[in-house]
C-alpha positions in Angstrom: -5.8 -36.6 -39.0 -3.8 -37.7 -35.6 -1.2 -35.5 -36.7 -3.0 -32.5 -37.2 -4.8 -32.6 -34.0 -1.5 -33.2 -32.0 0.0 -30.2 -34.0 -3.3 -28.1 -33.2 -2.7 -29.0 -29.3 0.8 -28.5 -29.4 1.0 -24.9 -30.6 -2.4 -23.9 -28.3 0.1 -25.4 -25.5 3.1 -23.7 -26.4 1.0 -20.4 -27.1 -0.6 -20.8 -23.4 2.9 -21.6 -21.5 4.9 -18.1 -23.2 5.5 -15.7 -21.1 4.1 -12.1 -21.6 6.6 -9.9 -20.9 4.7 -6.4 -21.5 3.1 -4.9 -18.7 -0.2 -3.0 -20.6 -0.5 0.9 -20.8 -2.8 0.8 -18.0 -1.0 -1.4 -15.3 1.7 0.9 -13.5 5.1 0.0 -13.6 6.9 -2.6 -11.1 8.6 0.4 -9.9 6.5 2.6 -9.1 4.2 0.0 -7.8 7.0 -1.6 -4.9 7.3 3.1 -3.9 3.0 2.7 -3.5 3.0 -0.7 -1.8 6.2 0.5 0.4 3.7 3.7 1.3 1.2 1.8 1.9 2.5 -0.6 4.3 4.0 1.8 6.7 0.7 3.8 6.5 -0.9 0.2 7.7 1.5 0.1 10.7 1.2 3.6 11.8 -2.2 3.7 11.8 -3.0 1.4 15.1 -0.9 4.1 16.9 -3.0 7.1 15.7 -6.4 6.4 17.4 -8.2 3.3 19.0 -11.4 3.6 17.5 -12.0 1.2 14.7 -14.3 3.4 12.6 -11.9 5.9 13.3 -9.0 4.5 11.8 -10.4 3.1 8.9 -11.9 6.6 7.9 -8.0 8.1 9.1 -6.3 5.5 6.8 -8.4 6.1 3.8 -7.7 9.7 4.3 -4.3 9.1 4.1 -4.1 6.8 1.4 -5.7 9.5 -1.0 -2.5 11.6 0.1 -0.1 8.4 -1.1 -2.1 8.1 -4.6 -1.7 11.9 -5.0 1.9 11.6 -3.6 2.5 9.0 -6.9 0.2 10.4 -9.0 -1.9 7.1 -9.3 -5.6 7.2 -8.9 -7.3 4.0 -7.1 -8.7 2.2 -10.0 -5.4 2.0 -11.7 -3.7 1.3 -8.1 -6.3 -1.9 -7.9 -5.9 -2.8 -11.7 -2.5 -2.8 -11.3 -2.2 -4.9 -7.9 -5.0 -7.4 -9.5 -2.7 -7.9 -12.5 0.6 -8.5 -10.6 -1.6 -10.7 -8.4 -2.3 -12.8 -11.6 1.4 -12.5 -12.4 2.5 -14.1 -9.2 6.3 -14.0 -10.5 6.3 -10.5 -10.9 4.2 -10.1 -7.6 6.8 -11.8 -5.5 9.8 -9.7 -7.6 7.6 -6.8 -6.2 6.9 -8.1 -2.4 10.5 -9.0 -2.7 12.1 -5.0 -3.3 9.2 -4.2 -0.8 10.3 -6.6 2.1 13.6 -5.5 1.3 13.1 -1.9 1.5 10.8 -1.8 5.2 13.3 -4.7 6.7 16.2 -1.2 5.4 13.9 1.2 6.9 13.3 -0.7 10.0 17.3 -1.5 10.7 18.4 2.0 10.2 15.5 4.6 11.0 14.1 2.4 13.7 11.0 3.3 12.1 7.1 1.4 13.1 7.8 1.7 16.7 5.2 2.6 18.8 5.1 6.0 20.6 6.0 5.3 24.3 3.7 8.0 25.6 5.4 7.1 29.3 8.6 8.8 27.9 6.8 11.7 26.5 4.9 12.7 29.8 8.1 13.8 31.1 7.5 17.5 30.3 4.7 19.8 29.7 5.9 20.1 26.3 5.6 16.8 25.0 1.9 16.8 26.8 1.0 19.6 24.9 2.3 18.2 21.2 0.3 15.4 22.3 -2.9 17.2 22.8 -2.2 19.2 19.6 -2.0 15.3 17.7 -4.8 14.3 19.1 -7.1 17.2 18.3 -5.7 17.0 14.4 -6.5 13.3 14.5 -9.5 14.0 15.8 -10.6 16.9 13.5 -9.5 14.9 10.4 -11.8 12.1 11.3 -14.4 14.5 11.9 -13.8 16.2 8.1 -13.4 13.1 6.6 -16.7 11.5 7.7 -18.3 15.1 7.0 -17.1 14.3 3.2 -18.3 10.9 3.1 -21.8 11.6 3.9 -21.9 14.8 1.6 
């Protein structure tokens, strides 16, 4: 009787500890999820430097993140399935942070990229004024669309 409940516990054990090594039909691929996260996080740093308004940028960055799951053909639900999955995973979650890290640290060091704007250098000409007007206005009429389509 001791023997067949050791046996009973020892194969739910070694059933538990295996690994799963398919990713399921509806979680997206490690790949394509580190080119969506990589998106995503310069979206995030951008975004401070677009406008000051809180409201506004949340409304601006959701804006934009529909452009990055249409970029990737990804819709949100299987965007957030996915990133709940590989947060259950942690392995594979860190194998995916990893090639993201990786990748911004790259972009950072050679592009120079998630500086700020130094709008002190740009006022130098009426030119740069101008774009800067032109920016803000988008920004602004953007916003403005995008809370239109909220409350609709």
């Amino acid at each position: 009787m001791k023997t067949l409940f050791y046996t009973i516990i020892l194969s739910i054990a070694v059933i538990a500890c295996q690994k799963q090594t398919e990713i399921p039909k509806n979680i997206l691929q490690p790949k394509k999820m580190v080119a969506i996260l990589i998106d995503i996080h310069l979206l995030e740093s951008q975004i401070p430097h677009l406008t000051r308004m809180p409201d506004s940028s949340y409304v601006l960055y959701k804006a934009y993140e529909k452009k990055i799951f249409h970029k990737h053909q990804v819709d949100s639900l299987s965007y957030q399935q996915s990133y709940r999955y590989y947060l259950n995973n942690l392995q594979d979650f860190e194998k995916i942070y990893a090639q993201v890290i990786d990748s911004l640290v790259y972009r950072e060091a050679t592009l120079n990229l998630g500086k700020p704007i130094q709008i002190e250098e740009l006022k130098e000409t009426n030119i740069n004024r101008d774009s800067l007007r032109i920016k803000r206005k988008k920004i602004k009429e953007m916003v403005k669309n995008e809370k239109l389509k909220l409350n609709s």
